[in-house]
C-alpha positions, 0 to 999 in steps of 0.5 A: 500500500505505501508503495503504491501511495509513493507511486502515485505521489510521484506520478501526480508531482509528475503530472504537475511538474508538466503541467507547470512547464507547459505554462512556463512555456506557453505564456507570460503573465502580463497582468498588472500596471504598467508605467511608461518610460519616456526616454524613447521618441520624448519630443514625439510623444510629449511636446509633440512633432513640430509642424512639417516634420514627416521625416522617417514616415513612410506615408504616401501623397495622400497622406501628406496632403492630409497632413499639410491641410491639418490644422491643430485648431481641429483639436479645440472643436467640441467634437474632437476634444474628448477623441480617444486615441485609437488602440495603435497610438495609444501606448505613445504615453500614459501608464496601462493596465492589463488583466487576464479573463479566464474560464472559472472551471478549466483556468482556459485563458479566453482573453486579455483586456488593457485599460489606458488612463488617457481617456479611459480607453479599454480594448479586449484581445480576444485569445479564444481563437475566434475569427474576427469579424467581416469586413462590413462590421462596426470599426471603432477606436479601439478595433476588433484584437485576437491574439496568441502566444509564440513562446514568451512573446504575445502577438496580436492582429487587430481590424475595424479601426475607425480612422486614427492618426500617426503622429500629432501634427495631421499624419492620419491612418486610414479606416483600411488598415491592419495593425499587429502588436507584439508584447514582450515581458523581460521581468519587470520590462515590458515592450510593445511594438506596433507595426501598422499596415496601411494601404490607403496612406503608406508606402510601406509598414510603419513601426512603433516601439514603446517601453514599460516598467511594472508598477507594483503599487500602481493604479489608473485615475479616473479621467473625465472628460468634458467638452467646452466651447474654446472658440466661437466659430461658425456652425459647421466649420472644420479648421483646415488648409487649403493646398499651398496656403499652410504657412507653418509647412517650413517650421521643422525644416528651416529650424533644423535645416532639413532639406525640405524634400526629407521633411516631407517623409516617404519610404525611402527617408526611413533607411540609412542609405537616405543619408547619400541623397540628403547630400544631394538635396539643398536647405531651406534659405532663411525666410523662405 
């Protein structure tokens, strides 16, 4: 009898000990607060881009003329000033929170749900394997997110998104696009790049990188947020540029002496190779 209890021992600590590899294995866990660290893209993602500055974006000609017709009075407009950010600009400031959603009777993780405290926004990565919507379904800010486990690493595909923005200054994401994540904990680091696929406004896939620090004693305030009347305008009036009439155009590249070709962005300004034409290309003249 006590041989066959040691037996049977061994074989449940057995049982467990697989089990508990397989865990190890196939997930992390991601649960927690999470705080930002801002040493990466700091002028993006605080102060803002200054105006004019597309440098390293791989949009198109729609795209920049999108951006050369924004204007930031669009942002006081009662419409827009409790816009949240979309689920792929999100992760650009602010502390995050994520919590597991498992099946109470096998433990089966059914999905993740992230909170940002801009806005409050909240978005669920469904991990059931469930297929995502069809192309005619509701888009909406936060889109429609699955994801699954590559070893440590959490990738997630998200659709339906409304149409978002790339960077603070009139670079916009189309309706169109894709995005896919990829969360990657080391200890108490987390990073989150987001690659965005769009083929409506870029030439080629824009990546974005963004890290964290677990908060162990962390929480996410509240974050109302009322709209107000900061300037009276006419009823139905969009603030905008007409094409050639934006005055602020030349900002980045006459305080940075850019050539304004570069400024303007494109594919080809992402890579190093870039540096060979930049010696070609003439700087702005003061005034101009």
């Amino acid at each position: 009898m006590a041989k066959f209890m040691r037996s049977a021992a061994l074989s449940f600590c057995a049982v467990l000990g697989c089990l508990s590899a397989l865990t190890v294995h196939a997930e992390k866990n991601l649960a927690g607060v999470w705080s930002g660290t801002y040493a990466e893209d700091w002028p993006d993602r605080f102060p803002g881009p200054e105006l004019g500055d597309y440098a390293g974006l791989p949009l198109n000609d729609a795209d920049r003329l999108r951006a050369q017709s924004w204007s930031a009075s669009l942002i006081a407009l009662p419409e827009y000033q409790c816009r949240v950010h979309p689920a792929d600009y999100a992760n650009s400031f602010a502390d995050i929170r994520i919590w597991e959603e498992r099946d109470p009777i096998t433990e089966v993780l059914i999905a993740l749900h992230l909170q940002h405290f801009a806005w409050q926004t909240r978005r669920t990565i469904w991990m059931d394997g469930r297929e995502h919507p069809p192309e005619y379904a509701l888009h909406t800010s936060m889109g429609f997110s699955t994801g699954n486990w590559d070893g440590h690493v959490l990738t997630v595909h998200t659709t339906h998104l409304k149409e978002g923005w790339l960077r603070r200054n009139g670079v916009a994401r189309s309706d169109q696009a894709t995005v896919t994540e990829h969360f990657i904990r080391h200890d108490d680091i987390l990073s989150w790049t987001v690659v965005v696929n769009d083929p409506t406004y870029l030439e080629e896939p824009f990546i974005r990188n963004r890290d964290y620090r677990y908060n162990i004693d962390g929480q996410i305030a509240n974050y109302p947020c009322v709209s107000v009347i900061e300037m009276v305008r006419e009823p139905g009036y969009i603030p905008h540029h007409l094409p050639g009439d934006n005055k602020d155009l030349m900002f980045f590249a006459r305080n940075h002496q850019v050539p304004v070709a570069a400024a303007m962005g494109g594919a080809a300004t992402m890579y190093p190779e870039y540096m060979q034409v930049l010696k070609t290309l003439p700087k702005p003249e003061a005034g101009n």
